[in-house]
C-alpha positions in Angstrom: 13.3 -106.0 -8.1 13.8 -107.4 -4.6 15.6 -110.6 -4.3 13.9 -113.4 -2.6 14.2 -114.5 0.6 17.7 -116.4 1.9 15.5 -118.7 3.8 12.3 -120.3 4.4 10.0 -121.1 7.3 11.0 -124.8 8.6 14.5 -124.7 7.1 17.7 -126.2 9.6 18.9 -122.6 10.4 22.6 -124.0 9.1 20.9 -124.1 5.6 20.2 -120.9 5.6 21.7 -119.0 2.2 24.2 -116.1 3.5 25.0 -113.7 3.9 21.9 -113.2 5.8 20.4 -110.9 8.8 19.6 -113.5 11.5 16.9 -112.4 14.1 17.0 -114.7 17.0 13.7 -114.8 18.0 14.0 -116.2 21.3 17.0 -113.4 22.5 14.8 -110.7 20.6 11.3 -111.4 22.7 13.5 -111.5 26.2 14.4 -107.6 25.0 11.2 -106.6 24.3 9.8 -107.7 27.8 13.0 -106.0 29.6 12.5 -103.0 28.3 8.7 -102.9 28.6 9.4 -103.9 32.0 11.8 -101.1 33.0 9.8 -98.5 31.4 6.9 -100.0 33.4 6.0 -97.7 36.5 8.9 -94.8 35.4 5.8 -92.5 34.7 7.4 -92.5 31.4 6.0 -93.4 27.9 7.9 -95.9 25.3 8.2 -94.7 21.6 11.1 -96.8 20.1 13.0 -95.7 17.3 12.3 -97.7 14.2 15.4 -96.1 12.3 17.1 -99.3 13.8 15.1 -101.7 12.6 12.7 -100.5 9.6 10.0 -103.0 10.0 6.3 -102.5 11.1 6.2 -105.9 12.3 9.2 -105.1 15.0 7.4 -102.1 15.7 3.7 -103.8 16.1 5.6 -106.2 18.3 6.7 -103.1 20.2 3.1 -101.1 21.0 2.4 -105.0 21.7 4.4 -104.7 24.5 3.2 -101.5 25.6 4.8 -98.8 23.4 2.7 -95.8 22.5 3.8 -95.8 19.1 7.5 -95.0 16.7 9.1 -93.3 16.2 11.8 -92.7 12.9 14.4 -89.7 11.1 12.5 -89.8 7.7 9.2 -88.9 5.4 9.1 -92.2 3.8 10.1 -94.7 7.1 6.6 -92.8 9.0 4.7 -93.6 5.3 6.0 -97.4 5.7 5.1 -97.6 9.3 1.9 -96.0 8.8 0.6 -98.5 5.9 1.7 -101.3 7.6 -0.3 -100.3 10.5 1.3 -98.5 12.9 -0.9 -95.4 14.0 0.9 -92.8 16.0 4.5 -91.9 14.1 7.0 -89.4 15.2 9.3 -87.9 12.7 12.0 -87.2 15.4 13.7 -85.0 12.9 13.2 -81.8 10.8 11.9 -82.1 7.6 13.1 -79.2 4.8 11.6 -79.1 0.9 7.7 -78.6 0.1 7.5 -82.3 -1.4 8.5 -83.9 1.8 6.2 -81.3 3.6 3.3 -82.5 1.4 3.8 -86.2 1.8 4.2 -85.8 5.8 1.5 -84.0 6.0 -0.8 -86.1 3.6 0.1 -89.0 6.0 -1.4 -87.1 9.0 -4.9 -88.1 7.1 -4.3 -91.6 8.2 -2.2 -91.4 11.3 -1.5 -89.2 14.2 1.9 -87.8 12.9 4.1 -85.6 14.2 7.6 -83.8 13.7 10.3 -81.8 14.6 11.6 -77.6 14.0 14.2 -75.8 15.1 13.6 -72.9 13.0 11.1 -70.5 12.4 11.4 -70.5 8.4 10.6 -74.4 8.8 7.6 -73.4 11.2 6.1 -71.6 8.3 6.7 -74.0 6.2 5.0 -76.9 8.1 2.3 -74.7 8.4 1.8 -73.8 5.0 1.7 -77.8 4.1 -0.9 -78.8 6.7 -2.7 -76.1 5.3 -2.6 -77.2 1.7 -3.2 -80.5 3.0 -6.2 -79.8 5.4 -4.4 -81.4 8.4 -3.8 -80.4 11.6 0.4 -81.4 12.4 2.0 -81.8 15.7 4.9 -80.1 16.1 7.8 -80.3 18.8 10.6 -78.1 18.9 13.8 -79.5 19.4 16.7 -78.5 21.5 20.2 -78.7 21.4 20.7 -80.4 24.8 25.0 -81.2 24.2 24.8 -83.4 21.0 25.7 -80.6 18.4 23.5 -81.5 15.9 20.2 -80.3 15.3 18.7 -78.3 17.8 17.7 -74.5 19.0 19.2 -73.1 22.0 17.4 -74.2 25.0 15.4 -71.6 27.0 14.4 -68.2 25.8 15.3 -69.0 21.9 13.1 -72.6 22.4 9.6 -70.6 24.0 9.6 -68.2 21.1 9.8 -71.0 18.4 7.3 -72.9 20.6 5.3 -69.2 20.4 5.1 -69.1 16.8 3.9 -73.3 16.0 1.4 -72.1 18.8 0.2 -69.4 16.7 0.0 -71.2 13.5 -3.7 -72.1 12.9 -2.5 -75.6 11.0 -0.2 -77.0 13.9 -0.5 -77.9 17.5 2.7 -77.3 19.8 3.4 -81.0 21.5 6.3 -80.3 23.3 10.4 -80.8 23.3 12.4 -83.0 21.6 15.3 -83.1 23.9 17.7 -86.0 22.4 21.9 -86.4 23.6 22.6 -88.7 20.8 26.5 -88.5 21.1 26.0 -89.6 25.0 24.7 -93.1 23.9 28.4 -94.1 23.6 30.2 -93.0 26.4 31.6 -95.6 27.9 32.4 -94.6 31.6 28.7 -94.4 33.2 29.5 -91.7 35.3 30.8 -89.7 32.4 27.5 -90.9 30.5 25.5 -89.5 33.4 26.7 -86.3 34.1 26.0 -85.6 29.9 22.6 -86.5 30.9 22.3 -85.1 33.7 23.3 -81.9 32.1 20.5 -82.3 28.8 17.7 -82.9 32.1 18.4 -79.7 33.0 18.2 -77.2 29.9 15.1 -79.7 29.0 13.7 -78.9 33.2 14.4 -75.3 32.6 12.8 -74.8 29.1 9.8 -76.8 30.3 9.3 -74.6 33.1 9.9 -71.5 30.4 7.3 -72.6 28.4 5.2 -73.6 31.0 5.2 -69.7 32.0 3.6 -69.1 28.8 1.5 -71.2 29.1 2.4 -73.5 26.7 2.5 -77.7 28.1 4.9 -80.2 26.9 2.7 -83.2 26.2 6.0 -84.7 25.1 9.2 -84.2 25.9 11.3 -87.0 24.1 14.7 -88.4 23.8 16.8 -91.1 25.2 18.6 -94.0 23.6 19.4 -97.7 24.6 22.7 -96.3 26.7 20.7 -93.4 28.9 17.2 -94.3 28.9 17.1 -95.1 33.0 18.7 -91.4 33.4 15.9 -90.1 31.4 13.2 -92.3 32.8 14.0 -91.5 36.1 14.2 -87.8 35.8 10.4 -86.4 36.0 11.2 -84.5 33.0 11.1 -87.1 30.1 7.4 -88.1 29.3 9.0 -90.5 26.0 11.7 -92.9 25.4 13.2 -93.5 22.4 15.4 -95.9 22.4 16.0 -98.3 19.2 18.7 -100.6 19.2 17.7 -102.5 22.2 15.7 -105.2 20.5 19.0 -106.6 19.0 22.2 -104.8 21.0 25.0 -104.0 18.4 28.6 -104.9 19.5 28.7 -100.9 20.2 26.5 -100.9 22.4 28.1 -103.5 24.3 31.5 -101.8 25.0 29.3 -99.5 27.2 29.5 -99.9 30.9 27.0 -100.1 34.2 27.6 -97.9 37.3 29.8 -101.0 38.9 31.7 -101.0 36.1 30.4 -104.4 34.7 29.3 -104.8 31.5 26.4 -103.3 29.6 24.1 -106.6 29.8 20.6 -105.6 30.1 19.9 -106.5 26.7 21.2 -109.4 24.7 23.0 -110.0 21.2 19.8 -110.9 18.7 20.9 -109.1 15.4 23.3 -111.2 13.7 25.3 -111.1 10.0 25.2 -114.9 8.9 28.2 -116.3 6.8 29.7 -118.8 6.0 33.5 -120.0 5.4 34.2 -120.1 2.0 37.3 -120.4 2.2 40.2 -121.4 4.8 43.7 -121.9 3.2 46.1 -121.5 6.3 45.4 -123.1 9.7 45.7 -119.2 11.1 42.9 -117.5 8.2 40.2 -118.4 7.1 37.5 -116.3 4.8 33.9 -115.7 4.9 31.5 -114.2 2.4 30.4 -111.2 4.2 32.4 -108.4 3.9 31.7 -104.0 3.5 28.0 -104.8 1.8 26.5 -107.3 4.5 27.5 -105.3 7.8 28.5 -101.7 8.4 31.9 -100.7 10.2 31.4 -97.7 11.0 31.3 -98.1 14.4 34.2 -100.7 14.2 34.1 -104.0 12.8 31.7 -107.4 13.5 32.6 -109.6 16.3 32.1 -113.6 16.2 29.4 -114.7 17.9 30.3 -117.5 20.4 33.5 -118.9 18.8 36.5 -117.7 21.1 39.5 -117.6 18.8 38.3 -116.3 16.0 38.5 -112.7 14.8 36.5 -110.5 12.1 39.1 -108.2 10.5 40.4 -107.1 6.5 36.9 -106.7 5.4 36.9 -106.1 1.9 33.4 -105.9 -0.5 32.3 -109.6 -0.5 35.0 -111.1 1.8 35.9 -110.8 6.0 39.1 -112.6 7.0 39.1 -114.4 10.5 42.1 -114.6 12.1 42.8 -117.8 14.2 44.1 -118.0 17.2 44.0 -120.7 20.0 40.4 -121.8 18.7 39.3 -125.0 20.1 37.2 -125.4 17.1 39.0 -124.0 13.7 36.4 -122.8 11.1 36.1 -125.4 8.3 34.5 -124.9 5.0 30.9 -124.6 4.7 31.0 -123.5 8.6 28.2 -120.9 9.3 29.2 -118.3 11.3 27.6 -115.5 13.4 29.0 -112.2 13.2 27.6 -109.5 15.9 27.3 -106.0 14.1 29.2 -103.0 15.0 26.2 -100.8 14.4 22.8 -102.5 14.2 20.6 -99.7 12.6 23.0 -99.2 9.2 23.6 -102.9 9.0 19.9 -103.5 8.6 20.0 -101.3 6.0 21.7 -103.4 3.9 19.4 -106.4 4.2 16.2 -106.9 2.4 14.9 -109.5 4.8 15.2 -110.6 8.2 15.4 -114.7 8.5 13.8 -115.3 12.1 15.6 -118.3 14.2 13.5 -120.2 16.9 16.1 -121.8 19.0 19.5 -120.4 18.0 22.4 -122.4 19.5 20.4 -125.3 20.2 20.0 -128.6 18.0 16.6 -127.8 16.9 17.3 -123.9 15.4 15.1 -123.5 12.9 14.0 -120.9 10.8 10.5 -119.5 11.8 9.7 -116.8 9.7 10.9 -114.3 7.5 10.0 -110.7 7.7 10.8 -108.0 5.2 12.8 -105.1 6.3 10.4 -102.9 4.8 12.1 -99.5 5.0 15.1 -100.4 3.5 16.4 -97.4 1.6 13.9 -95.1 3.0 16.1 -92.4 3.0 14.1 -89.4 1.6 
């Protein structure tokens, strides 16, 4: 049974029930155009990653603002965007187990689908599912461009995988994934660029490979939210995927620019709502989000706008601020806004987003309420 909404359309946002996840609407729109508007002209194609947010509303707002379609890491996150109308799904991941193989491929009935191999038993097996399923299945081949994850060697070991989906009567080669996923996070942008610059390169010379044998990359996919100009700019990349733009985790936000300024293209809009519940010393106070409203796991929530105040002893239903020179000392009842470490896990432990017109200003309200659909979605 999922619990009802923490809010309503029209509430005061400050009577909103917490914790709660806390879209501001006005921050999250300004995101969506910058990044539509950088990817504008790059040559490049936008397919965001809906792993951060697991909503097929966010990611209708997203083709609305030019994006070709999602993209997302499980089976049943495509089935949710897919019957909540989005069209054109990749599974930027591999998929193992003939039940999973089944459903995937029983989705590409109702949407252009695709998904990912790095191995020529899961070739056969992709195969042998569109087949059962009378479908014909994209398939990219991904590459282990520095992230040590998933991933076949670039070059040579890449074209003969690409070879055998080729040769498969049920699939259609589509081209490279080619995502640096531990280069998000690298703080130093000249550090950050020479990991990229190093994936552009295996990813130029397998395309050129495959292009021998006369195989095309239609797409050649990757980037994130910390890379994606590198990637844009490279002549290589045909899609983007980068997710946690539309609300900018704390992470994220450690990163740095080529001056050395701060990683500001995108703005805070994801936020934990709580509220003091308690505040027994004039240097602690205690609000009710703890471990199960945000995730730490890439470090802890930071307050949102309220200098002197720090997040720290989470514990399962309780986060501890520590005071310190604030101008304005939490009292109880105060709502707070904590900015998430990590954005995409967080979300996943919300049912529903509460969307705030006018955060920060006398009239915040509470404008809608989406569900976060994919919640869960794990399998």
């Amino acid at each position: 049974m999922v619990m009802a909404p923490p809010a309503e359309p029209g509430m005061a946002w400050d009577e909103i029930d917490t914790p709660a996840l806390v879209i501001d609407l006005d921050a999250f729109e300004r995101n969506l155009k910058r990044m539509a508007d950088a990817v504008a002209g790059t040559g490049a194609r936008l397919r965001p990653h809906a792993k951060t947010h697991k909503s097929p509303i966010v990611a209708r707002k997203q083709i609305a603002h030019g994006a070709v379609g999602a993209c997302c890491q499980k089976v049943s996150e495509a089935e949710i965007l897919v019957r909540g109308g989005v069209d054109d799904v990749l599974v930027s991941n591999e998929v193992v187990g003939r039940r999973k193989l089944d459903r995937l491929a029983a989705l590409a009935r109702e949407a252009r689908v695709a998904v990912c191999v790095d191995d020529r038993q899961n070739v056969d097996d992709v195969a042998a599912a569109a087949a059962r399923m009378d479908v014909r299945l994209d398939v990219l081949v991904e590459i282990d461009v520095g992230a040590g994850r998933c991933g076949i060697a670039p070059g040579a070991p890449a074209v003969a995988l690409a070879e055998a989906i080729a040769e498969a009567p049920a699939l259609r080669f589509a081209g490279l994934q080619a995502y640096h996923g531990s280069a998000q996070h690298i703080r130093d942008h000249g550090e950050r660029k020479a990991a990229i610059d190093g994936a552009i390169a295996v990813t130029r010379e397998t395309v050129e490979q495959l292009a021998a044998r006369g195989l095309a990359c239609d797409i050649v996919g990757g980037a994130g939210t910390g890379t994606f100009e590198m990637e844009a700019a490279s002549g290589v990349y045909t899609e983007l995927q980068a997710g946690s733009y539309i609300f900018m985790d704390a992470d994220y936000a450690r990163n740095r620019k080529a001056d050395g300024g701060p990683f500001d293209t995108f703005e805070h809009a994801l936020f934990v709502m709580a509220t003091v519940m308690s505040a027994p010393t004039p240097t602690r106070a205690v609000v009710d989000a703890g471990h199960k409203a945000a995730a730490i796991d890439s470090g802890l929530p930071e307050t949102f706008n309220r200098a002197g105040l720090t997040y720290k002893k989470p514990s399962d239903e309780h986060g501890v601020l520590a005071i310190d020179g604030s101008n304005e000392p939490p009292r109880l009842g105060d709502k707070i806004l904590l900015v998430p470490g990590h954005c995409d896990p967080t979300v996943n432990l919300h049912d529903w987003y509460i969307g705030v017109r006018g955060l920060g200003s006398d009239d915040a309200h509470v404008e809608t309420v989406w569900p976060v659909a994919a919640r869960g979605a794990l399998f």
